[in-house]
C-alpha positions, 0 to 999 in steps of 0.5 A, a space after each residue: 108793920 105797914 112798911 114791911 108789907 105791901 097795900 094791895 094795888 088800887 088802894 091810895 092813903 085814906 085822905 078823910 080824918 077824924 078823932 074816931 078813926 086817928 087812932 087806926 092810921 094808916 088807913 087806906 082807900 080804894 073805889 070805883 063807881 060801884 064800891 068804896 073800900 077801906 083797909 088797914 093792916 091789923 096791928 096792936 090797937 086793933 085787936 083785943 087780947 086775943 090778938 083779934 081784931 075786935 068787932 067795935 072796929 070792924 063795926 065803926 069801920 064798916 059804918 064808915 065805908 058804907 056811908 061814903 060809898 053812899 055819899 059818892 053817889 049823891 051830889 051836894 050832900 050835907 051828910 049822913 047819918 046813920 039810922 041803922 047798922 047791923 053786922 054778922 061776925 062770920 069768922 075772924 081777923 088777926 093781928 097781922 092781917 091786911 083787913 078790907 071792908 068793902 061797900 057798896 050802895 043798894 039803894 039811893 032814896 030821896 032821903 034814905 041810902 041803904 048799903 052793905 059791906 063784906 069784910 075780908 080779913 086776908 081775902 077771906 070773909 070774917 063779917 057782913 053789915 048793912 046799914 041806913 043812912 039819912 041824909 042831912 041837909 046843910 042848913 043855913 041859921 036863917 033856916 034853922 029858925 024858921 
């Protein structure tokens, strides 16, 4: 599907893989200063049988953008976890449909990052998430035991 339609200008192939998101290729990425995006193309695994894009992909694919526009912002991060997620499903995405969820932090704490995301199925919106992340600290076996 992805080869007979276009990506949208400033998106690149999405280069961060993981067992989650394998299933989903091709994903693609877009940034700026102030925004992380992911897209894809709505295809048969991500939709339910009613040839919606279901909401537990929309949801882990916002978790996933909103923590890395988070990350971005935040030099030698260890990681984020997330504390917190919600989403509202406003509309709908099809299969079919060039899918773009796209992040931005609201606030970078000491140990708190908070974002949102709007999600947009064909420019249109479908759904909106906020999310917390706390962020973890790369420990060494020395600190670990202390």
């Amino acid at each position: 599907m992805e080869d007979s339609k276009t990506i949208p200008t400033g998106f690149y192939k999405h280069d961060r893989r993981s067992g989650l998101t394998d299933p989903w290729e091709p994903l693609y990425a877009a940034a700026s200063e102030s925004f992380f995006s992911l897209g894809l193309f709505a295809g048969a695994p991500h939709v339910n049988s009613r040839g919606f894009v279901h909401g537990g992909l929309l949801s882990a694919l916002a978790d996933n953008a909103m923590g890395l526009s988070c990350a971005r912002q935040i030099e030698n991060i260890g990681g984020l976890v997330t504390i917190s997620l919600s989403i509202d499903y406003l509309g709908t995405a099809r299969q079919g449909e060039w899918l773009e969820i796209r992040a931005e932090p609201t606030r970078i704490g000491q140990s708190l990052c908070f974002a949102e995301a709007r999600i947009l199925s064909d420019g249109q919106l479908c759904a909106t998430a906020k999310a917390v992340f706390k962020a973890s600290q790369n420990k060494t076996i020395t600190e670990e035991r202390i």
